[in-house]
FIFI-972223 format. One record per residue (C-alpha): residue in one letter; x, y, z. Coordinates in Angstrom, 1 decimal, always signed. Last residue first. Layout:
FIFI-972223
<code: A; east: X; north: Y; up: Z>
...
***
This chain:
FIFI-972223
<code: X; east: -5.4; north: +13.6; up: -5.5>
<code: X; east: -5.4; north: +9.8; up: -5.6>
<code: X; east: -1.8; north: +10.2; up: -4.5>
<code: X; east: -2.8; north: +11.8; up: -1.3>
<code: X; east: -5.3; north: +9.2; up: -1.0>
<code: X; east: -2.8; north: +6.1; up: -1.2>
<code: X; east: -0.2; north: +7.3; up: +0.7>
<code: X; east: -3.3; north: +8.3; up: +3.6>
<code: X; east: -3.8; north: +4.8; up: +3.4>
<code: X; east: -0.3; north: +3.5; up: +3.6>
<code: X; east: +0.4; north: +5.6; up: +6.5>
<code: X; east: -3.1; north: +4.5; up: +8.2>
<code: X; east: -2.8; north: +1.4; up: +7.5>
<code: X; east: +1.0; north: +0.5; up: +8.9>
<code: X; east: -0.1; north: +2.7; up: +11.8>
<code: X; east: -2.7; north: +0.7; up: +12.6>
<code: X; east: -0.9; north: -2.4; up: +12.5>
<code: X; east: +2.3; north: -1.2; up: +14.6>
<code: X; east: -0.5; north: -0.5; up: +17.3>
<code: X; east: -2.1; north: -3.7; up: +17.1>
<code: X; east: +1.6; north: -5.6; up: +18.0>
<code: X; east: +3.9; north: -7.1; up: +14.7>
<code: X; east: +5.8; north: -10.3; up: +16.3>
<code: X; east: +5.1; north: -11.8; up: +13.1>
<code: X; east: +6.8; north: -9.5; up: +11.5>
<code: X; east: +5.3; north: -7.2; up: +8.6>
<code: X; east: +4.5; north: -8.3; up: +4.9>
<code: X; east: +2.8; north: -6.0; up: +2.9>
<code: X; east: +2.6; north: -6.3; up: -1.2>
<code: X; east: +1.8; north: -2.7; up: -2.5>
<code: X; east: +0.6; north: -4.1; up: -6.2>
<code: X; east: +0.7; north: -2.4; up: -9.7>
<code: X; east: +4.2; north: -3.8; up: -10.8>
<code: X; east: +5.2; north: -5.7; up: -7.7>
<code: X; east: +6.0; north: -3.2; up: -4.6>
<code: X; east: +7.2; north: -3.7; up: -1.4>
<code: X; east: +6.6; north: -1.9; up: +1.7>
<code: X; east: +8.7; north: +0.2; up: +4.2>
<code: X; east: +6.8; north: +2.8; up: +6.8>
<code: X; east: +9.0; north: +5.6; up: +7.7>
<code: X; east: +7.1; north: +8.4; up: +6.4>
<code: X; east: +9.3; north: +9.2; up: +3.5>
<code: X; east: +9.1; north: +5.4; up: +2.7>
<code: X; east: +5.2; north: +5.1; up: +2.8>
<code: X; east: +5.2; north: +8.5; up: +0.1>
<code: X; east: +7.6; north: +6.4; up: -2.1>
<code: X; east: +5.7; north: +3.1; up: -1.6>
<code: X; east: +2.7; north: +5.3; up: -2.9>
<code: X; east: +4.7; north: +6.7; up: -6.2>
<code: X; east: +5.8; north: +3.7; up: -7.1>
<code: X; east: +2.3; north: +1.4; up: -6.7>
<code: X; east: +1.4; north: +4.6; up: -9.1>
<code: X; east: +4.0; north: +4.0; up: -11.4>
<code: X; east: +3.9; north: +0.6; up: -12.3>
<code: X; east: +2.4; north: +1.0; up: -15.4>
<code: X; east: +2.9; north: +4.2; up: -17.0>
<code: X; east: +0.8; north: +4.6; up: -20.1>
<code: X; east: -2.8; north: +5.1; up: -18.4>
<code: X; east: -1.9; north: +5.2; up: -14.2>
<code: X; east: -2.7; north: +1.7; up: -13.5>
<code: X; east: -5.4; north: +0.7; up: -10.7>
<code: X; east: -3.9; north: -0.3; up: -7.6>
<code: X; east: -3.5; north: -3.8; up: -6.1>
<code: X; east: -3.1; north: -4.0; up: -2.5>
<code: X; east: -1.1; north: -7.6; up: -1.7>
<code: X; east: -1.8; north: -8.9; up: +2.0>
<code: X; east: +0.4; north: -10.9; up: +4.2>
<code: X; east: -0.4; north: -10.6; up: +7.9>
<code: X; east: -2.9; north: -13.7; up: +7.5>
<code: X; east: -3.7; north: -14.5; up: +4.1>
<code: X; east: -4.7; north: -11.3; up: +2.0>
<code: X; east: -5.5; north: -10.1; up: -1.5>
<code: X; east: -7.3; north: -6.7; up: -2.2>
<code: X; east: -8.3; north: -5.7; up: -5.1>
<code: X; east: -8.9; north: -2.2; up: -7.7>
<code: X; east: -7.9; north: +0.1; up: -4.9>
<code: X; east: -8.1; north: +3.5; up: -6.8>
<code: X; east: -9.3; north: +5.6; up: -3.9>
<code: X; east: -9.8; north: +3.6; up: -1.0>
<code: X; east: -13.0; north: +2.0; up: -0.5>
<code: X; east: -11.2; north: -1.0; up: -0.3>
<code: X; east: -8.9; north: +0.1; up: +2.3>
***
């Protein structure tokens, strides 16, 4: 994830993590928007805090629920990189 396009941090403890995206110039907010949009359409549900994709799955989360949340949310954040 942190060679992701436009990943500016990445913030973790545990299962929490906060991915912070680089502005879009004049509209912040926006491109955190426009990922958790793509994640929604594909049936992943995240949070987003200005700039930030916050993640917070259940505890009970298994490997497989893991990779897909990352590879949704990574292939979110390319296509909007594009």
């Amino acid at each position: 994830m942190r060679s992701a396009p436009n990943v500016v941090d990445i913030r973790n403890h545990g299962l929490i993590a906060g991915i912070e995206l680089a502005p879009l110039a004049g509209k912040p907010g926006e491109r955190a928007m426009r990922v958790f949009r793509r994640c929604f359409d594909d049936g992943l549900l995240v949070r987003v805090t200005g700039d930030i994709v916050a993640l917070s799955p259940p505890l009970i989360i298994e490997k497989s629920h893991v990779d897909r949340i990352f590879t949704t949310l990574g292939d979110a954040i390319h296509k909007e990189a594009a």
